[in-house]
C-alpha positions in Angstrom: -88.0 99.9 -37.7 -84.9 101.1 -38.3 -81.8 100.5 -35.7 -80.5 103.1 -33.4 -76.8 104.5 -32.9 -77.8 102.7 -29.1 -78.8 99.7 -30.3 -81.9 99.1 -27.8 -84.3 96.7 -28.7 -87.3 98.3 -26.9 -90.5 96.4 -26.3 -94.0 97.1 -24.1 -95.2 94.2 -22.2 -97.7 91.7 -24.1 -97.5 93.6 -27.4 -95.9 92.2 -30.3 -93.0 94.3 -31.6 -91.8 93.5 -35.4 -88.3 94.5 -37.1 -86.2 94.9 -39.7 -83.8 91.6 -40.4 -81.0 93.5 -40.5 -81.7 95.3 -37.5 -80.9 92.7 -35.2 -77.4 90.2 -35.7 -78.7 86.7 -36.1 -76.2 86.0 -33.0 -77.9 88.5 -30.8 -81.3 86.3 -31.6 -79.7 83.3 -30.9 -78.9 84.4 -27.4 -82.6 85.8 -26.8 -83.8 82.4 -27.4 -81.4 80.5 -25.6 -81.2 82.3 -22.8 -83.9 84.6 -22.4 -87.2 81.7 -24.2 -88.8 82.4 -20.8 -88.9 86.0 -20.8 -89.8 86.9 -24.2 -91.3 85.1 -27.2 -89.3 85.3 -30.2 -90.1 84.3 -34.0 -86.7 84.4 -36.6 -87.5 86.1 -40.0 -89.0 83.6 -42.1 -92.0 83.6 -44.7 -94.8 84.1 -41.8 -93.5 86.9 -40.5 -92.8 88.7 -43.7 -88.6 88.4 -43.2 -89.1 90.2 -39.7 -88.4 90.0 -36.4 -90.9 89.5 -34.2 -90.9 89.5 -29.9 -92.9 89.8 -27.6 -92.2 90.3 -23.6 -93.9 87.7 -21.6 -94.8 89.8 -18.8 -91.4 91.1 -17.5 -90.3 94.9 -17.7 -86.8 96.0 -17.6 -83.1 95.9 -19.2 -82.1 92.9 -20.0 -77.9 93.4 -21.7 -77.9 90.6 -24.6 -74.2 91.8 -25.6 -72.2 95.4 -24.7 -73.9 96.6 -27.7 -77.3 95.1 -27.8 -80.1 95.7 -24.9 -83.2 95.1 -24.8 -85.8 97.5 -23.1 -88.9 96.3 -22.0 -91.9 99.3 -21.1 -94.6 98.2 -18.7 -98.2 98.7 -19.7 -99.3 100.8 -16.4 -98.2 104.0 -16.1 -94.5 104.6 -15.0 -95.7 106.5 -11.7 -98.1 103.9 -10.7 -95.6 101.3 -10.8 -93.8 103.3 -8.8 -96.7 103.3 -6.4 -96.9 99.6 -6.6 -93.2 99.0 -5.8 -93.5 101.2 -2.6 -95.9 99.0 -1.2 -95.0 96.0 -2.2 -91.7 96.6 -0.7 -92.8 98.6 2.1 -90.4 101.5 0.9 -91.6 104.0 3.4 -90.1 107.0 1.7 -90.9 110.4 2.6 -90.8 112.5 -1.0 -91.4 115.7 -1.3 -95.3 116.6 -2.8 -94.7 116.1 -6.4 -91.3 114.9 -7.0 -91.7 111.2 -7.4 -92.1 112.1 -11.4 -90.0 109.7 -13.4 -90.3 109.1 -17.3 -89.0 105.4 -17.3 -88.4 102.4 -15.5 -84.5 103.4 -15.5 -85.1 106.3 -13.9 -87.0 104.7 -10.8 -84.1 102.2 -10.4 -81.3 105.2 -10.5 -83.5 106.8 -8.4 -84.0 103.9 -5.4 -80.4 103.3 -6.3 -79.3 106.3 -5.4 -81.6 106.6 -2.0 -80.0 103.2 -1.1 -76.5 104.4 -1.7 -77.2 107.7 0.1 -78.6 106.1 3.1 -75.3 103.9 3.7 -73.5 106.8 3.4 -75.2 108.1 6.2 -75.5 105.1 8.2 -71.6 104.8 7.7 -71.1 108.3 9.2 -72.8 107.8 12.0 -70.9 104.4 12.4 -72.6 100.5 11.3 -74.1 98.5 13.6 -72.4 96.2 15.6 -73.5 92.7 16.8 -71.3 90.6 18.6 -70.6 87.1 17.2 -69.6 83.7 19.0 -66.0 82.7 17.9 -63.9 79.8 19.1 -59.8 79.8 18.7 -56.6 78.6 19.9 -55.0 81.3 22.2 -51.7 81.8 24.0 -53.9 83.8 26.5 -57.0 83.5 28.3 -60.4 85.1 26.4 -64.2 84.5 27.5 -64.7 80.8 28.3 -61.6 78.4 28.2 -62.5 75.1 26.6 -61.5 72.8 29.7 -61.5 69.3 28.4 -60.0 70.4 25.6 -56.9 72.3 27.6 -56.5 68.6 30.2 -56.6 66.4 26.9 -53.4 68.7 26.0 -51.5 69.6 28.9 -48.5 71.0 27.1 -50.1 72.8 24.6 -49.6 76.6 25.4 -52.2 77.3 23.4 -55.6 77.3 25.1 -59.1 76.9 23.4 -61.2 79.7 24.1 -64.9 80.4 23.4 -65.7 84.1 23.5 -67.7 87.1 21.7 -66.6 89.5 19.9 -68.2 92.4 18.8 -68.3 93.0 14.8 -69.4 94.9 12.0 -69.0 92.3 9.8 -72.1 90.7 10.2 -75.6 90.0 8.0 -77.5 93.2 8.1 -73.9 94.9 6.8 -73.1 92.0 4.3 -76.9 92.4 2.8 -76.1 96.3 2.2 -72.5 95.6 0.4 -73.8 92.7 -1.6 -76.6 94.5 -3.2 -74.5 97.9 -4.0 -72.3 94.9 -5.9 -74.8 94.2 -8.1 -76.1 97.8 -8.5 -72.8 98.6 -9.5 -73.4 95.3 -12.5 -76.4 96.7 -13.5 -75.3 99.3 -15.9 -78.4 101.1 -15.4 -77.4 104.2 -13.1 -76.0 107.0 -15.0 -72.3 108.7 -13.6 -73.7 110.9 -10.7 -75.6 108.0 -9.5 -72.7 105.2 -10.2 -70.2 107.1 -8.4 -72.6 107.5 -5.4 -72.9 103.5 -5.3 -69.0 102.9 -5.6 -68.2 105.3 -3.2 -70.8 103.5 -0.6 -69.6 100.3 -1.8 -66.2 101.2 -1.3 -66.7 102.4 2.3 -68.3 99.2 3.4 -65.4 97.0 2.1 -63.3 98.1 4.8 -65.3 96.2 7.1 -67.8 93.9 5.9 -66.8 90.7 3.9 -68.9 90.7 0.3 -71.3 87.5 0.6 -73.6 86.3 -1.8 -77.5 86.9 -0.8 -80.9 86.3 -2.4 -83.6 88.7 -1.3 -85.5 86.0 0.8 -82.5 87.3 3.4 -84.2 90.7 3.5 -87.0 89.2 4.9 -88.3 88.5 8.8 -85.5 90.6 10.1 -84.7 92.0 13.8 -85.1 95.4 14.3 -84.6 97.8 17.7 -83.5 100.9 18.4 -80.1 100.6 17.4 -80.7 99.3 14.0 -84.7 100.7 13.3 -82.8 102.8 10.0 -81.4 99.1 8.5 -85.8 98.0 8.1 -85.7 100.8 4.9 -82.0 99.6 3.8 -83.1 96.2 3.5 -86.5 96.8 2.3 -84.8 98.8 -0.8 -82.1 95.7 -0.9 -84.9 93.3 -1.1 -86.1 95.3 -4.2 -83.3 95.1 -6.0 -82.5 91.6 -4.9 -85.7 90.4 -5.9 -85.4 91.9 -9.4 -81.3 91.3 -10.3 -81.0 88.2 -12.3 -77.5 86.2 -12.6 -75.7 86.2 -15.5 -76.3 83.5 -18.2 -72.5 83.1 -18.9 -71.0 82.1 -16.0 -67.7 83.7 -14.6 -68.3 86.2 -17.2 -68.2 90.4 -16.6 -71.3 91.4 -18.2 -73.8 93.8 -16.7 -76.5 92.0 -15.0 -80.4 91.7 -16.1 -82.9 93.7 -14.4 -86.6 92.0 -14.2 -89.8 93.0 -12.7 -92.4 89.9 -12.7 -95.6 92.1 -13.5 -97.6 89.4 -12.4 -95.6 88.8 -9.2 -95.6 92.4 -8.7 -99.2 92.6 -8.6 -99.7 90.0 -6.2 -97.1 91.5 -3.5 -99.0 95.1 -4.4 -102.5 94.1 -3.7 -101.6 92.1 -0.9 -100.0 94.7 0.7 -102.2 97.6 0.0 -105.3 95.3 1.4 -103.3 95.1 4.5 -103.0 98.2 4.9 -106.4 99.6 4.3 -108.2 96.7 5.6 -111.8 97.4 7.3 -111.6 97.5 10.7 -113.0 93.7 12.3 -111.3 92.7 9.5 -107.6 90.8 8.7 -105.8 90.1 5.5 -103.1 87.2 5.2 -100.8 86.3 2.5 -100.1 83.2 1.5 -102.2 81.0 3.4 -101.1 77.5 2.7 -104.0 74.8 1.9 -103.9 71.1 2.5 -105.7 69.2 -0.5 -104.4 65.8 0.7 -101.4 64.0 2.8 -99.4 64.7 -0.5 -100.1 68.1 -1.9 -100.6 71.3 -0.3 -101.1 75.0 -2.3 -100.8 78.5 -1.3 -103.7 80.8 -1.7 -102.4 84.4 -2.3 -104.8 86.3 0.1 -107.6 85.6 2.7 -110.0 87.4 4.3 -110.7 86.6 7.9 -113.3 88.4 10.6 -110.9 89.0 13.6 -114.0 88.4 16.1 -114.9 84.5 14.6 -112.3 83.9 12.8 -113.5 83.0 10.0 -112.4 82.9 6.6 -114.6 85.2 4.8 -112.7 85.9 1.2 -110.5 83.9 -0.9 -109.3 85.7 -3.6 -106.4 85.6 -6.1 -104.5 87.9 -8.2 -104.7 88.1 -12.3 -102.4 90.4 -14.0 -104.0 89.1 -17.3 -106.8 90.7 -19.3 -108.7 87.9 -21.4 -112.7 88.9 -22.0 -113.2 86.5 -19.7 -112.6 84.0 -16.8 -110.6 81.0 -17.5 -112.0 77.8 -16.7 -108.7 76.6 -14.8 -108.4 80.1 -12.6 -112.2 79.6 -11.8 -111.6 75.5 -11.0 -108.6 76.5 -8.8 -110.6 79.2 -6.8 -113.0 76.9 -6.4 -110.7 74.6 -5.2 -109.1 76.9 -2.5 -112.0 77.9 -1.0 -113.1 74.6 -0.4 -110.6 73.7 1.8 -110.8 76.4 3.7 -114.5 75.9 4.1 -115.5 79.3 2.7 -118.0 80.5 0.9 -117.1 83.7 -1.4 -114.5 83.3 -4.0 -113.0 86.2 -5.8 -110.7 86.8 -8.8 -108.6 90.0 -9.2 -107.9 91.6 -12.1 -105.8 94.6 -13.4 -108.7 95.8 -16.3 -112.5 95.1 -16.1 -113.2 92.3 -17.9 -115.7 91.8 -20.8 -117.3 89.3 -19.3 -117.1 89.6 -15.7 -118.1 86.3 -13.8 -120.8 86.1 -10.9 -121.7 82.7 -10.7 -122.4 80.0 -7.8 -120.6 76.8 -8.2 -122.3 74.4 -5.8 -122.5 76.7 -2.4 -119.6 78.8 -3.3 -120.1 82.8 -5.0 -117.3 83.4 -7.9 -117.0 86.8 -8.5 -114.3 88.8 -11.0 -113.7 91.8 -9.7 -111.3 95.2 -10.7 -107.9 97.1 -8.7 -107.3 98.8 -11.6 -103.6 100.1 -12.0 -104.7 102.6 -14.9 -105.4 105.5 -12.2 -104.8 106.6 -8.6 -104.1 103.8 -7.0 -105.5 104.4 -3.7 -109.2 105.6 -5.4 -108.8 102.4 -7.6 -108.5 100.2 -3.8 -111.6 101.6 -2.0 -113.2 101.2 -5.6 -112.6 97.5 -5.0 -113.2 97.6 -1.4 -116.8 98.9 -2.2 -117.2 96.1 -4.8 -117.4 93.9 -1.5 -120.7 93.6 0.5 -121.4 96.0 3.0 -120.8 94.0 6.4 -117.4 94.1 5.0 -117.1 97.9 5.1 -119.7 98.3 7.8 
């Protein structure tokens, strides 16, 4: 391969990519392997490799910035509208696009794009004014404010200064910190082109004036209050929680660099099953994530999804997510099925996988049915769910 003027090292997930020694600096490997070993597979020029390159993305799509003038690019497998499709409902981004004009080439573009929603929608928010919450404070006052601290004010008689307890009604406050903190690391990114970038400075800019930047992870975005006078924040954080999620930190400390951006495939296609079951589930019929399972007084699991009939309760489905295509079952995914729906007392077992496999498994290990079965991410997504819906038996979709 030869090297481009942009010096982007551009990969597809799982496939090996080979090139030219002097295509990339030995420096540039060195920091792929030091600080990236868990995100992509790489092999030094050497003999084997015929004085090439070789790497090979481990199942992460995105930009990762090894140095100002080396990226590297990684292409995901399913098409680029389909993840699209799998980001909105995994992160609940109830967007309302126009018929045909969620189009985008690359994974860049879908970023810039929610980027530039997010930033928009602050905008907006901000014109209409942010939500206020009032917060508890407690301070030393030469006057009185909200509830005087008595003990406090008789332990010091001549202090003219009174301890007060009072509220105060703020804008600086959690659901306006989230907003400011992830426009931050937008802005890091270096993935939004000038329009875009200048939409996300000007929003970040705006909020500085009253909200204090705080450091967040995307679990914050998560189990959050709404009513009527916030209802418009559930979309601002759900779009946060995206880019939260998917924002590493730098590897150099204290240092200026742009930031990596990383989808977990695998993690992705957990979340997007889990929430597309949910929302086309049967009716009789519930689906919950994450169900936690007691093996013994010192270890407990999470199962990704059940399957429960809302009438008896009971646990009808296990099932867990692949995003693998082997030819076949693995014995440890099958053991580990097996092991979840034992302790749960149920009796089906299921395995789900992006591809058909070439040897799909159907088997009954003691009282419990194994089955592999398909949610393919090659087509519509929504034909590809009731496809696997009808894989299940009937009294499911009865």
């Amino acid at each position: 391969m030869k090297r481009e003027s942009r010096q982007i090292i551009e990969l597809t997930e799982y496939q090996l990519a080979t090139f030219e020694r002097d295509f990339i600096p030995e420096s540039v490997g060195d920091k792929i392997y030091h600080n990236y070993g868990k995100e992509i597979d790489i092999e030094f020029p050497n003999r084997k490799t015929k004085d090439k390159w070789e790497l090979k993305s481990k199942g992460r799509v995105g930009n990762i910035p090894i140095t100002p003038d080396f990226h590297i690019a990684i292409r995901p497998k399913v098409p680029i509208n389909n993840l699209f499709g799998m980001l909105e409902y995994a992160y609940n981004l109830k967007i309302k696009f126009p018929q045909g004009s969620i189009q985008c080439q690359s994974l860049k573009q879908i970023y810039e794009r929610l980027a530039n929603i997010l930033a928009q929608k602050i905008l907006e928010r901000c014109r209409k004014g942010l939500y206020r919450d009032y917060l508890s404070k407690t301070e030393r006052l030469a006057y009185i404010r909200g509830r005087v601290d008595l003990r406090s004010a008789l332990q010091k008689p001549w202090d003219v200064k009174l301890k007060c307890h009072y509220h105060e009604q703020t804008g600086d406050i959690e659901d306006n910190q989230i907003l400011a903190w992830t426009l931050f690391m937008i802005g890091r990114s270096g993935l939004c082109g000038e329009t875009v970038s200048s939409t996300v400075r000007k929003a970040f800019h705006t909020l500085q004036g009253f909200v204090t930047l705080k450091h967040f992870k995307s679990s914050a975005c998560i189990d959050r209050t709404y009513h009527r006078l916030n209802q418009d924040y559930q979309l601002l954080h759900a779009l946060c929680r995206f880019f939260l999620d998917n924002t590493g930190p730098s590897h150099e400390k204290g240092d200026r660099e742009m930031l990596p951006f990383l989808i977990d495939m695998a993690n992705l296609y957990e979340q997007f099953v889990a929430e597309w079951l949910k929302a086309n589930t049967p009716t009789g019929f519930f689906v919950k994530k994450k169900h936690t399972v007691t093996h013994d007084q010192n270890y407990s699991d999470k199962i990704d999804l059940i399957l429960r009939d809302i009438e008896t309760n009971e646990i009808l489905y296990v099932l867990d997510t692949k995003y693998k295509n082997p030819d076949q079952v693995a014995s440890s995914d099958r053991h580990q099925i097996v092991a979840y729906a034992n302790a749960v007392n149920c009796k089906n077992a299921i395995l789900i996988y992006p591809q058909d496999l070439k040897q799909p498994l159907n088997n009954k290990i003691g009282d419990i049915r194994v089955r592999s079965l398909t949610f393919s991410l090659d087509s519509d997504l929504n034909e590809a769910g009731k496809t696997f819906l009808t894989s299940l038996p009937q009294k499911i979709l009865s």
